[in-house]
OpenMM code with the backbone's topology and positions (N, CA, C; nanometers):
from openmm import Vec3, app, unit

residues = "UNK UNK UNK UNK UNK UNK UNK UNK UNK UNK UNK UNK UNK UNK UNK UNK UNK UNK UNK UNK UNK UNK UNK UNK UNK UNK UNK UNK UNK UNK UNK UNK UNK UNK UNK UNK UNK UNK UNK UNK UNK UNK UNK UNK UNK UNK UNK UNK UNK UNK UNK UNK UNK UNK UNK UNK UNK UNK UNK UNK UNK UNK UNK UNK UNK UNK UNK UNK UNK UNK UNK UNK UNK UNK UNK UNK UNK UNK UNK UNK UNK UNK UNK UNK UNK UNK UNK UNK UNK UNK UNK UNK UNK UNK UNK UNK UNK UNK UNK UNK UNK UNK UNK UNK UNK UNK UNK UNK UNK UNK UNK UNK UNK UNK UNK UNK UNK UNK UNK UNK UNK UNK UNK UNK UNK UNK UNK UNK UNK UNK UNK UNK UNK UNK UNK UNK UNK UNK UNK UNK UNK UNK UNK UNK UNK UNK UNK UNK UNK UNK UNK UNK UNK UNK UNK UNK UNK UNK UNK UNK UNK UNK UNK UNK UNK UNK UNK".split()
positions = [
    Vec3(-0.7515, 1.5770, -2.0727),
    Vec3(-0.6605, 1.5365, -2.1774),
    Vec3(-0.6967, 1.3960, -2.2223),
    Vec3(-0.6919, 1.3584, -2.3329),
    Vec3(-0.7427, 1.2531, -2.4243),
    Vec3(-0.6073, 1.1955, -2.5063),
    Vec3(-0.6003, 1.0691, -2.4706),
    Vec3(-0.4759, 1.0407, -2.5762),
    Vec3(-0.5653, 0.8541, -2.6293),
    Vec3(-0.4873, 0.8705, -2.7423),
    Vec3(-0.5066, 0.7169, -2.8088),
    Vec3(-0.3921, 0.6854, -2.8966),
    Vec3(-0.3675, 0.5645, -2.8896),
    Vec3(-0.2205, 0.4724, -3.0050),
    Vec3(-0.2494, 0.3546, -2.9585),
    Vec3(-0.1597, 0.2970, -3.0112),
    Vec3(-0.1545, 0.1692, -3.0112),
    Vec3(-0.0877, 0.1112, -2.8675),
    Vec3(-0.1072, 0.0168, -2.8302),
    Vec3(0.0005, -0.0601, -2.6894),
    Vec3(0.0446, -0.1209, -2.6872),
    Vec3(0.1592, -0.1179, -2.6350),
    Vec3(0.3102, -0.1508, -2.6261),
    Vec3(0.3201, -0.2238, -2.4925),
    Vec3(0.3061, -0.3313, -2.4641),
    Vec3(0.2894, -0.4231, -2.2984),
    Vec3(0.4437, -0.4931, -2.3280),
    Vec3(0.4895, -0.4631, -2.2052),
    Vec3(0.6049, -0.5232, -2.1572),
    Vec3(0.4989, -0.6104, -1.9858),
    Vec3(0.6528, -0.6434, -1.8893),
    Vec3(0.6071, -0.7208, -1.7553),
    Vec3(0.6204, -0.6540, -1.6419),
    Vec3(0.6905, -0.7228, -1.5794),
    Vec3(0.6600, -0.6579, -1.4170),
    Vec3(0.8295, -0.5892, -1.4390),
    Vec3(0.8832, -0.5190, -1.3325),
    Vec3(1.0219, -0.4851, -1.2893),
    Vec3(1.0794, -0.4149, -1.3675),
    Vec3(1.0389, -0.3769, -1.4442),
    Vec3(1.0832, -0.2860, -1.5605),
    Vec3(1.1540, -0.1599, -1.5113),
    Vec3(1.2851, -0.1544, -1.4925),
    Vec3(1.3639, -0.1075, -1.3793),
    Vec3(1.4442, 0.0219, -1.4505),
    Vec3(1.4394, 0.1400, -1.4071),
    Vec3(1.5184, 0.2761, -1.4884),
    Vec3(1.6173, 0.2228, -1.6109),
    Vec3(1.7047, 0.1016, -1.5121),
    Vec3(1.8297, 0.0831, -1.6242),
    Vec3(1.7646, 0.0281, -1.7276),
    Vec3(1.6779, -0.0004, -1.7468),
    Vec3(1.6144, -0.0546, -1.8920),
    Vec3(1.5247, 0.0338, -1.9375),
    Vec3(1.4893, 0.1056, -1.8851),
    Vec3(1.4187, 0.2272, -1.9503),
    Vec3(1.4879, 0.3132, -2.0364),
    Vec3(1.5728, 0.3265, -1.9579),
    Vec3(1.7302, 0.4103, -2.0338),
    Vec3(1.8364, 0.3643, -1.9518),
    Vec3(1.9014, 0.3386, -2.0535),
    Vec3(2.0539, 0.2588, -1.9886),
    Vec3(2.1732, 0.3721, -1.9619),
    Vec3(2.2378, 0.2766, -1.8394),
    Vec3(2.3274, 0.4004, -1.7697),
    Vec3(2.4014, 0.4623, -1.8876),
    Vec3(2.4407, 0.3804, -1.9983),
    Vec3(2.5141, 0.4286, -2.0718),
    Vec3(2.5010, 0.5197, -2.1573),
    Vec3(2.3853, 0.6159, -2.1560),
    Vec3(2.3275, 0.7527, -2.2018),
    Vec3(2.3123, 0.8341, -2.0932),
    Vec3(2.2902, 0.8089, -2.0003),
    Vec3(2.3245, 0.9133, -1.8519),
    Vec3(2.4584, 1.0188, -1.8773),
    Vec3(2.4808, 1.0379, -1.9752),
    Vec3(2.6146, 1.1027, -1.9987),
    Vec3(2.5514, 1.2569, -2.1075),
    Vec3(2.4357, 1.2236, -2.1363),
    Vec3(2.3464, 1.3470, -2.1724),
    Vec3(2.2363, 1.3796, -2.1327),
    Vec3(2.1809, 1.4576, -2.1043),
    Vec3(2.0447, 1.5299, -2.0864),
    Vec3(1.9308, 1.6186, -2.2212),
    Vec3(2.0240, 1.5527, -2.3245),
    Vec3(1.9025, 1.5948, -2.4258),
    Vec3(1.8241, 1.5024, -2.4715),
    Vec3(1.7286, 1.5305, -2.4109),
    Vec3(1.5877, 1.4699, -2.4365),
    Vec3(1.5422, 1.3748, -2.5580),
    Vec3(1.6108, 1.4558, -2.7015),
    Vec3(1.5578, 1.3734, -2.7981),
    Vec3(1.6778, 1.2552, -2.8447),
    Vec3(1.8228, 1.2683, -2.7493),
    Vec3(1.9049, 1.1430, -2.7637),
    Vec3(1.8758, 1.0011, -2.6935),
    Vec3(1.7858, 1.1041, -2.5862),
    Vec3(1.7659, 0.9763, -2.4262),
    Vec3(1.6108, 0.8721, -2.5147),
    Vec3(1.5622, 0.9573, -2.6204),
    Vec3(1.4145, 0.9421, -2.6802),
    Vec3(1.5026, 0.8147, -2.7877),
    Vec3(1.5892, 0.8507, -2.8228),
    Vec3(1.6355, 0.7535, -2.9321),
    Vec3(1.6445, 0.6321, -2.8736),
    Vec3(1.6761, 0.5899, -2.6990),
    Vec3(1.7109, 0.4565, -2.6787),
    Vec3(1.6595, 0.4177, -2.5599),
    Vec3(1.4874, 0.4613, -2.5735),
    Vec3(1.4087, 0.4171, -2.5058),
    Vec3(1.3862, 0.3009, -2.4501),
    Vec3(1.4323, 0.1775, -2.3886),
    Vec3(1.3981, 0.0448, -2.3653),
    Vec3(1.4868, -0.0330, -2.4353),
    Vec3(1.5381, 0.0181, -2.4766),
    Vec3(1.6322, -0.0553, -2.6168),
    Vec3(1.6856, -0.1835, -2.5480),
    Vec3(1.7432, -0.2043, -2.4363),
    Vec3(1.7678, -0.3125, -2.3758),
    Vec3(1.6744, -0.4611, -2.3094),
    Vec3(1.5667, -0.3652, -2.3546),
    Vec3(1.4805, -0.4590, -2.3031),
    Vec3(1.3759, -0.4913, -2.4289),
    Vec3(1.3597, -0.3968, -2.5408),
    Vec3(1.3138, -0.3719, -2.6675),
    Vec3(1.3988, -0.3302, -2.7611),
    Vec3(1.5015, -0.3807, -2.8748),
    Vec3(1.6090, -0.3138, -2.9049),
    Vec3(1.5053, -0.2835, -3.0801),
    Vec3(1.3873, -0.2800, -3.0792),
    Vec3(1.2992, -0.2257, -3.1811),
    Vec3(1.1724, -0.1452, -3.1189),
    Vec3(1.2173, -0.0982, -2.9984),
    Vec3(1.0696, -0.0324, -2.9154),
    Vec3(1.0810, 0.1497, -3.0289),
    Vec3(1.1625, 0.1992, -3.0161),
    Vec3(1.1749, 0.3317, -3.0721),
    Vec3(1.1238, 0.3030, -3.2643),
    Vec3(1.1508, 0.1918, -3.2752),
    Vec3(1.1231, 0.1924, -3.4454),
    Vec3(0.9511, 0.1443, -3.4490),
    Vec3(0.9548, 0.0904, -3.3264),
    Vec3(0.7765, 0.0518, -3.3046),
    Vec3(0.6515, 0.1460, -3.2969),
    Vec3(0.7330, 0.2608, -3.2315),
    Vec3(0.6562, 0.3267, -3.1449),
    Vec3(0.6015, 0.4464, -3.2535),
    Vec3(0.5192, 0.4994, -3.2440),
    Vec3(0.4664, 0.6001, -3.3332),
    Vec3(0.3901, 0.7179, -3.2209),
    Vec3(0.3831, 0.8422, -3.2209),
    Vec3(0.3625, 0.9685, -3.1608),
    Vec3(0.2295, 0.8789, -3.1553),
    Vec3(0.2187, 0.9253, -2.9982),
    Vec3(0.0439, 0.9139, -2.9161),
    Vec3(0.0424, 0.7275, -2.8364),
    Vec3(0.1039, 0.6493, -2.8973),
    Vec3(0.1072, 0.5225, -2.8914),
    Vec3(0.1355, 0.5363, -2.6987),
    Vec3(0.0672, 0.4515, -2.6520),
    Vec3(0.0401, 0.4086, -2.5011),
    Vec3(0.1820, 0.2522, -2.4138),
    Vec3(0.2388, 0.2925, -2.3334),
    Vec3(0.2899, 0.2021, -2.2574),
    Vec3(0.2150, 0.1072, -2.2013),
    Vec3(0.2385, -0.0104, -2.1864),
    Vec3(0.1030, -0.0731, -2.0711),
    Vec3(0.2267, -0.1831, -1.9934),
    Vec3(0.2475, -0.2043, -1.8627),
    Vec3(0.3003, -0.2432, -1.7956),
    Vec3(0.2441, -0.3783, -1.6733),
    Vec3(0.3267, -0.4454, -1.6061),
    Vec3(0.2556, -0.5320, -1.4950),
    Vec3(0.3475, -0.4332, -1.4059),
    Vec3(0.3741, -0.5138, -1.2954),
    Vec3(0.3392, -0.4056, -1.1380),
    Vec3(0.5145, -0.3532, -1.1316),
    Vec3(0.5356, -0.2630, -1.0332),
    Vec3(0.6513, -0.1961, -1.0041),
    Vec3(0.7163, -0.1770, -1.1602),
    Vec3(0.6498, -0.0693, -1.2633),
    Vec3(0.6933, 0.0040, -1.3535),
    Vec3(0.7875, 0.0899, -1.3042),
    Vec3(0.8932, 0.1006, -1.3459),
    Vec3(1.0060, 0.1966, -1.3102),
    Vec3(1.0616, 0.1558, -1.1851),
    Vec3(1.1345, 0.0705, -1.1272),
    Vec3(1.1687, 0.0585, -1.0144),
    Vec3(1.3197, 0.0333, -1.0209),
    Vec3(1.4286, 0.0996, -0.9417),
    Vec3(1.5296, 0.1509, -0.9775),
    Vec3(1.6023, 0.2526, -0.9510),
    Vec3(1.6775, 0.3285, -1.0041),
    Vec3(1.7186, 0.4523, -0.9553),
    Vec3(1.6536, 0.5264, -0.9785),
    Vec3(1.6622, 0.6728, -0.9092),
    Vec3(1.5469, 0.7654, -0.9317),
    Vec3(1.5995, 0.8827, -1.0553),
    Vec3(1.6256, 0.8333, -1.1530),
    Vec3(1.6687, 0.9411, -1.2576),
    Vec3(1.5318, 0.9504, -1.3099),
    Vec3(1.5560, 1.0646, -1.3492),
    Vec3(1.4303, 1.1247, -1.4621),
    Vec3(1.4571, 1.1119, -1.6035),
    Vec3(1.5611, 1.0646, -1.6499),
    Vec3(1.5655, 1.0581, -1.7516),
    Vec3(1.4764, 0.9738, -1.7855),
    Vec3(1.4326, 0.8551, -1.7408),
    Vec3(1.3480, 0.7239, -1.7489),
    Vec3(1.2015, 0.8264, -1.8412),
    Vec3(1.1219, 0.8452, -1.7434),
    Vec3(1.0053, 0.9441, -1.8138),
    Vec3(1.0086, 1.0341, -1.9293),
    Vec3(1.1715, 1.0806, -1.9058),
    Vec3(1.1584, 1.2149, -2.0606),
    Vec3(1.1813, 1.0891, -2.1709),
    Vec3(1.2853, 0.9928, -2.1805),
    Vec3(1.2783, 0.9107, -2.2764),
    Vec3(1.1692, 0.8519, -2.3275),
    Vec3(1.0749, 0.8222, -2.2377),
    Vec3(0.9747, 0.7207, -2.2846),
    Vec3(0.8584, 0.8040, -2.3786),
    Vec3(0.8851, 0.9586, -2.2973),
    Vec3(0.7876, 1.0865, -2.3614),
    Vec3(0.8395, 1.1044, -2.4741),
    Vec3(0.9888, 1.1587, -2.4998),
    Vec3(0.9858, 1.1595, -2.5982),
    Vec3(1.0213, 1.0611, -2.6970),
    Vec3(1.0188, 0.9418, -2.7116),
    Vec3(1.0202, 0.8148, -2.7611),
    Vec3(0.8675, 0.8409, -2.8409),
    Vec3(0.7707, 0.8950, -2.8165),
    Vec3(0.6300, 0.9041, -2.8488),
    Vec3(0.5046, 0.8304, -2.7596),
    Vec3(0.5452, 0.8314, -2.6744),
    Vec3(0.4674, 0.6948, -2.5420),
    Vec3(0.3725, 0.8191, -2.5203),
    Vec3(0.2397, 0.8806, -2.4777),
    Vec3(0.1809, 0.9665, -2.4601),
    Vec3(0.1138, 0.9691, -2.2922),
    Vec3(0.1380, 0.8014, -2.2753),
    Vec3(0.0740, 0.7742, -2.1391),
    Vec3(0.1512, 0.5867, -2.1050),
    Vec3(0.1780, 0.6251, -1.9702),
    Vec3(0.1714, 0.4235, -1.9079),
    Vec3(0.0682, 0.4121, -1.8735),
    Vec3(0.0559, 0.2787, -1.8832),
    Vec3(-0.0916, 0.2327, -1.8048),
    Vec3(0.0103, 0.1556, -1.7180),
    Vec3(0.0201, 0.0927, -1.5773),
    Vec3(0.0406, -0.0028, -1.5215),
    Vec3(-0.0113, -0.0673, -1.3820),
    Vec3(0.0112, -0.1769, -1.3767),
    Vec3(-0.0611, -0.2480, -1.2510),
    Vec3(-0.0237, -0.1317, -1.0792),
    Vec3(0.1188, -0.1293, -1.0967),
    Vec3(0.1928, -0.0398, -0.9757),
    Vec3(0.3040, -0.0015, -1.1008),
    Vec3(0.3172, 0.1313, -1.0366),
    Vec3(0.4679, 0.1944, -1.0525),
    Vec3(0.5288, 0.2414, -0.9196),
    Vec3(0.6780, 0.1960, -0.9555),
    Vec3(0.7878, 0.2274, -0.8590),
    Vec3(0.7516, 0.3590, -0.7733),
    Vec3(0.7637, 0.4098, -0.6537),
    Vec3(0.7463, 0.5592, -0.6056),
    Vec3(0.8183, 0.6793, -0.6779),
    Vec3(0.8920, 0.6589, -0.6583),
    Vec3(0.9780, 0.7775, -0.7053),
    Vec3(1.0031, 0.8050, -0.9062),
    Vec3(0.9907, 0.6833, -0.9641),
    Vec3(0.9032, 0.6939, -1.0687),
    Vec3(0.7915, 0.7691, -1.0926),
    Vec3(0.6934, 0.7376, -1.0163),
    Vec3(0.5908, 0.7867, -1.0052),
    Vec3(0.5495, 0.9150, -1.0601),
    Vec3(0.6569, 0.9493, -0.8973),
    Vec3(0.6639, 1.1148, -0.9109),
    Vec3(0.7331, 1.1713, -1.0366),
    Vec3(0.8568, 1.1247, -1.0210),
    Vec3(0.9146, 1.2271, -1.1784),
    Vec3(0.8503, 1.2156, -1.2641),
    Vec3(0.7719, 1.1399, -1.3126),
    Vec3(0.6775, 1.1393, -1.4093),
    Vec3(0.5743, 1.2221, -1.4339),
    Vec3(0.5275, 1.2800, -1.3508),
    Vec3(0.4717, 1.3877, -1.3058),
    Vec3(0.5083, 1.4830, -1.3273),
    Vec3(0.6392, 1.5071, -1.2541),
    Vec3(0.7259, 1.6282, -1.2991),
    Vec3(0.7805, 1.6338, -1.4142),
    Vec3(0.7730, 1.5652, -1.5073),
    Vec3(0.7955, 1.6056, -1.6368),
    Vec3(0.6980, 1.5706, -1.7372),
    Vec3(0.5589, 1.5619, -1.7133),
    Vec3(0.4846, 1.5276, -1.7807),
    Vec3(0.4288, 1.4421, -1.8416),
    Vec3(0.4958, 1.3616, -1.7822),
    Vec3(0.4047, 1.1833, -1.8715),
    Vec3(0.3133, 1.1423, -1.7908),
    Vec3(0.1898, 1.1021, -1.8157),
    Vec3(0.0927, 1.1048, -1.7883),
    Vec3(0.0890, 0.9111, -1.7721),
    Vec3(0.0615, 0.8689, -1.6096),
    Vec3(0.0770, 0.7742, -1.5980),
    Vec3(-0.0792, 0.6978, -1.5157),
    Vec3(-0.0630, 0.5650, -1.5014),
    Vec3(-0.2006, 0.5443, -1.4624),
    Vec3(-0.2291, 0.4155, -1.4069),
    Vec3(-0.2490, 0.3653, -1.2852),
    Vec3(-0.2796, 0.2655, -1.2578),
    Vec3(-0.4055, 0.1513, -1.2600),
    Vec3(-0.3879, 0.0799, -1.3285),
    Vec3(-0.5306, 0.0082, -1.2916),
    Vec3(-0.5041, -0.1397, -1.3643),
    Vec3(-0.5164, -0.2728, -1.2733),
    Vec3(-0.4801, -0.3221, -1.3466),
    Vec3(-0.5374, -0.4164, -1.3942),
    Vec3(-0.6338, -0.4146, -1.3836),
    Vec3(-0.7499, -0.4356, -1.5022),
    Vec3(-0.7802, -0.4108, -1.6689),
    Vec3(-0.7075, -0.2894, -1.6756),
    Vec3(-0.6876, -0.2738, -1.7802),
    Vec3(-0.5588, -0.2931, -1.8147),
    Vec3(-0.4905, -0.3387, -1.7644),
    Vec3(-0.3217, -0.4171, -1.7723),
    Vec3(-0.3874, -0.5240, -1.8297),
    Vec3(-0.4666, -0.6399, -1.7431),
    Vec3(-0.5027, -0.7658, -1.7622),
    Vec3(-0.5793, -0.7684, -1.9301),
    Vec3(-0.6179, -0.6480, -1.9340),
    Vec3(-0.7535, -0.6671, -2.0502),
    Vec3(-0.7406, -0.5592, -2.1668),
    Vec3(-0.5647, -0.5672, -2.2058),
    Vec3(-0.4847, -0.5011, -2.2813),
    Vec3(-0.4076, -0.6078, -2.4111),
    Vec3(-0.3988, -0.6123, -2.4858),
    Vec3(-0.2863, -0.6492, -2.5597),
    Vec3(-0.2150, -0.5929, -2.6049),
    Vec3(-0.0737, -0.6203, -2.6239),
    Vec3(-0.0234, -0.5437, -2.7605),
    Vec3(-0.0543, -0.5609, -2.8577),
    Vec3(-0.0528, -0.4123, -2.9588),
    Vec3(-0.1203, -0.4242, -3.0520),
    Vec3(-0.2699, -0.3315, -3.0225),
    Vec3(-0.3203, -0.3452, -2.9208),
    Vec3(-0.4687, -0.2920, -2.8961),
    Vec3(-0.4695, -0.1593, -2.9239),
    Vec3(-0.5539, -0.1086, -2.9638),
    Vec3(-0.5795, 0.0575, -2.9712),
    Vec3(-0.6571, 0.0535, -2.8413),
    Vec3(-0.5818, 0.1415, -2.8030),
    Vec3(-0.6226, 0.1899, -2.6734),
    Vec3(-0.6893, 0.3426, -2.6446),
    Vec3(-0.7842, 0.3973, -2.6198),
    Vec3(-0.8214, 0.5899, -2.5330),
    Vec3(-0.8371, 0.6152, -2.4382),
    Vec3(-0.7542, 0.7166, -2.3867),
    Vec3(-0.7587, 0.7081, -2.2281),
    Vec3(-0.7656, 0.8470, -2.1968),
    Vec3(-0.8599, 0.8884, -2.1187),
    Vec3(-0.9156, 1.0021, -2.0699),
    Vec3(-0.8402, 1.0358, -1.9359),
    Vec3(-0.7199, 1.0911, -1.9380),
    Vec3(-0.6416, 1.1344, -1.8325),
    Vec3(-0.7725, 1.1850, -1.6957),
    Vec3(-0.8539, 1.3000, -1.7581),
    Vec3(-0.9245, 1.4129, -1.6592),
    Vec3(-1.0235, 1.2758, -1.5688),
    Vec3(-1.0886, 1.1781, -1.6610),
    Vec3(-1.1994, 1.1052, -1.5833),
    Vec3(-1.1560, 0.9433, -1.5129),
    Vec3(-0.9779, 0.9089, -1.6203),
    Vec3(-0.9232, 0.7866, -1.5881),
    Vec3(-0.9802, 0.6679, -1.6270),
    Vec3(-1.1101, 0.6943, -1.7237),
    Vec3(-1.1221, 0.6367, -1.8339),
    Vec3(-1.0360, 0.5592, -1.8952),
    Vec3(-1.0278, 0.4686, -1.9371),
    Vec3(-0.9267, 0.3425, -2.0692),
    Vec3(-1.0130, 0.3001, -2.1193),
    Vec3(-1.0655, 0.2900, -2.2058),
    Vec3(-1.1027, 0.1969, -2.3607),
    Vec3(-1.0258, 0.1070, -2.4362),
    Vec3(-1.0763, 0.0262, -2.3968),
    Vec3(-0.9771, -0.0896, -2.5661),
    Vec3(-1.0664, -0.0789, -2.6540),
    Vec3(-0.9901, 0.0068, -2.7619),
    Vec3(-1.0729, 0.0187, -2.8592),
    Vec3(-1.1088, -0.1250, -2.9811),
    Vec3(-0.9833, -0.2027, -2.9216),
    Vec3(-1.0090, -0.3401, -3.0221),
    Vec3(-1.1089, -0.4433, -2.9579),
    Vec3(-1.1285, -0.4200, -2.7970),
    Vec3(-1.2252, -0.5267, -2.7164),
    Vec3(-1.3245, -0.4662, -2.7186),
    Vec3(-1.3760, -0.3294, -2.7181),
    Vec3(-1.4182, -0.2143, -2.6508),
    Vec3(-1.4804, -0.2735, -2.5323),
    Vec3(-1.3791, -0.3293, -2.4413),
    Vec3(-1.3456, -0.2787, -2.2601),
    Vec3(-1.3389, -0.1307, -2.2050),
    Vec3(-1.4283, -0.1153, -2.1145),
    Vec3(-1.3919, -0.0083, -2.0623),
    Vec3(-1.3041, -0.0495, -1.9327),
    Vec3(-1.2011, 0.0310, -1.8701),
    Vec3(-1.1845, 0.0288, -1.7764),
    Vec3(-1.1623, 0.1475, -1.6487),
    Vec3(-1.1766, 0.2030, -1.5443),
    Vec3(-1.1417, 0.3014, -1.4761),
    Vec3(-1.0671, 0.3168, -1.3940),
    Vec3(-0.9394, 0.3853, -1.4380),
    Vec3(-0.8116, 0.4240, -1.2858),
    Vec3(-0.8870, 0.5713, -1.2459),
    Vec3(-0.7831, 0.5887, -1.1456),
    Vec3(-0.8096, 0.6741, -0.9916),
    Vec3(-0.7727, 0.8099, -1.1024),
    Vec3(-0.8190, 0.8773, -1.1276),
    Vec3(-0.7907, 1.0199, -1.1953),
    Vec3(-0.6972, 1.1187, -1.1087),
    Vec3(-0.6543, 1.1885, -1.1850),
    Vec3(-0.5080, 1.2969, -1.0772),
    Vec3(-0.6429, 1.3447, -1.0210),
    Vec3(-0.5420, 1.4644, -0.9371),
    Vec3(-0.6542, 1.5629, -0.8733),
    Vec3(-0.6567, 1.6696, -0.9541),
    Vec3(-0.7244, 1.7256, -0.9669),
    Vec3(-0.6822, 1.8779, -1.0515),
    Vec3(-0.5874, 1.9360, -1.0983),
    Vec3(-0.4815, 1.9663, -0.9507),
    Vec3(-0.3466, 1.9910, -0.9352),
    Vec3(-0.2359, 1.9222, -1.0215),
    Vec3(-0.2611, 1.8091, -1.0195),
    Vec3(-0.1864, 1.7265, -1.1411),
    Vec3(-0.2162, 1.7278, -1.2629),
    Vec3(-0.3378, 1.7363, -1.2516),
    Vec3(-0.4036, 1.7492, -1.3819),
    Vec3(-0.2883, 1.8674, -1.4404),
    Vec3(-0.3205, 1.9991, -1.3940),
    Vec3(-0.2733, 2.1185, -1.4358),
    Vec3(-0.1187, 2.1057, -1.4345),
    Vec3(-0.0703, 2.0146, -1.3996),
    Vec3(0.0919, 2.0017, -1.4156),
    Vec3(0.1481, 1.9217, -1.5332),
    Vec3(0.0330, 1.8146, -1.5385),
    Vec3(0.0905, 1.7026, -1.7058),
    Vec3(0.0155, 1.8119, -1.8394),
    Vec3(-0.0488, 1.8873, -1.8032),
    Vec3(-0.1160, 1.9994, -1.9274),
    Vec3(-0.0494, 2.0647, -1.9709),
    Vec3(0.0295, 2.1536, -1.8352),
    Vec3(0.1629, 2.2371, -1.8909),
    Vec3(0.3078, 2.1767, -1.9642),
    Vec3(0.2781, 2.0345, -1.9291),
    Vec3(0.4302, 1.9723, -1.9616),
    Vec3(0.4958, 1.9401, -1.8533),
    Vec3(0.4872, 1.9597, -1.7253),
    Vec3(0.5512, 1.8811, -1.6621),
    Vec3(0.5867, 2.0138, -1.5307),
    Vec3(0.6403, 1.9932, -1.4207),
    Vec3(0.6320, 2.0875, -1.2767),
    Vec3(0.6872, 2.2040, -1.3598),
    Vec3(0.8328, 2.2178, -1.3732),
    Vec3(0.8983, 2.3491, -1.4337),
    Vec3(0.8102, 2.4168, -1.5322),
    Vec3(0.7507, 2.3795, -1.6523),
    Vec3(0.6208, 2.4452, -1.7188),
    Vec3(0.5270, 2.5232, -1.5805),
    Vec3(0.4921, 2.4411, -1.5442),
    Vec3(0.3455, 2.4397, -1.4473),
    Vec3(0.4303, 2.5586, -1.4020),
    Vec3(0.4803, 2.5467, -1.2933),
    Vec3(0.5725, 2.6671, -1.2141),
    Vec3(0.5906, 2.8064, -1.3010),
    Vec3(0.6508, 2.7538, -1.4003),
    Vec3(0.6729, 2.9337, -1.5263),
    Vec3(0.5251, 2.9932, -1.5285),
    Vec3(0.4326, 2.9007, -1.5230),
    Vec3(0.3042, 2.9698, -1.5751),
    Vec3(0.2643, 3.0426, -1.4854),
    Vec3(0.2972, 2.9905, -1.3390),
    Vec3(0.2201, 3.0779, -1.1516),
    Vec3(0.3237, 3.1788, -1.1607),
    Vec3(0.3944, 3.1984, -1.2012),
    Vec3(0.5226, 3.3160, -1.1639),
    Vec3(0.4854, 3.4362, -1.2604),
    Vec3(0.4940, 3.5418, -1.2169),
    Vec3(0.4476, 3.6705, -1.2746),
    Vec3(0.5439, 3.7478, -1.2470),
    Vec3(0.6207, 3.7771, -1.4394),
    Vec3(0.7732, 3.8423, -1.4321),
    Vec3(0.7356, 4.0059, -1.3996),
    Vec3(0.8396, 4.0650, -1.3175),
    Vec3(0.8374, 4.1767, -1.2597),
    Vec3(0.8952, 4.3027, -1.3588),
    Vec3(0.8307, 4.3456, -1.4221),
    Vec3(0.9539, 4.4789, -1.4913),
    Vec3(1.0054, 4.5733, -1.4036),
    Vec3(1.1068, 4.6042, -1.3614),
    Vec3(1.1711, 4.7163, -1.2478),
    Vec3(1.2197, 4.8403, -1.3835),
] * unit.nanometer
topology = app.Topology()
chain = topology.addChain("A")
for resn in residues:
    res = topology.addResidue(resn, chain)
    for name in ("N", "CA", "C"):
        topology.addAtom(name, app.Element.getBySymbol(name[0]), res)
């Protein structure tokens, strides 16, 4: 998987409640939680952001409570991928499980701006700045992951291994 946009760098601690604030925890549809992406910490990140456009972070991205809403917002906000130095654990994971395609290295944190056009080759962990043209390389999923951010996220992945029974 191949994504490119523009990047969007925030700092370190960037904590669920600012990803999405408790005060939308009161729905689970995806494209309301997408409307107020960061807003507390960016109250113009959703009017910034344009489909494919890249997150880029410093260390402990997502650290906080372990809601998932954090990841579906930022996905569907139009974020296509984080780049960051560290992300939170349990971040991590839901991110995974719902498909946002995340990535450590922070090298290419350091050798990012906002503003940069960025391409990032999920399968090889590849990053390009396309405005420095820096290359840089994170740790690539394993396969297995691979095949889980492709489908959209674990529940996709899962529908696809299950083979419905006609009785």
């Amino acid at each position: 998987m191949k994504f490119q946009g523009k990047a969007h760098k925030y700092g370190r601690d960037v904590d669920t409640d600012v990803i999405i604030p408790a005060r939308y925890l009161n729905t689970s549809d995806p494209k309301e939680l997408g409307k107020h992406a960061l807003e507390d910490l960016d109250a113009e990140f959703v009017n910034k952001v344009s489909p494919g456009d890249i997150l880029v972070a410093e260390e402990n991205f997502g650290c906080g409570s372990s809601r998932e809403h954090a990841p579906i917002a930022i996905k569907v906000a139009g974020i296509s991928c984080v780049i960051a130095k560290s992300f939170a654990r349990i971040f991590y994971r839901n991110s995974i499980n719902m498909g946002l395609p995340i990535l450590e290295c922070p090298e290419a944190v350091d050798g990012i701006n906002a503003g940069d056009e960025i391409k990032v080759n999920i399968n090889s962990g590849e990053i390009t700045n396309l405005s420095t043209g820096k290359v840089f390389k994170a740790m690539p999923f394993p396969d297995f992951i691979q095949a889980i951010i492709e489908k959209g996220g674990l529940i996709n992945y899962l529908k696809s291994k299950v083979k419905t029974r006609v009785c």
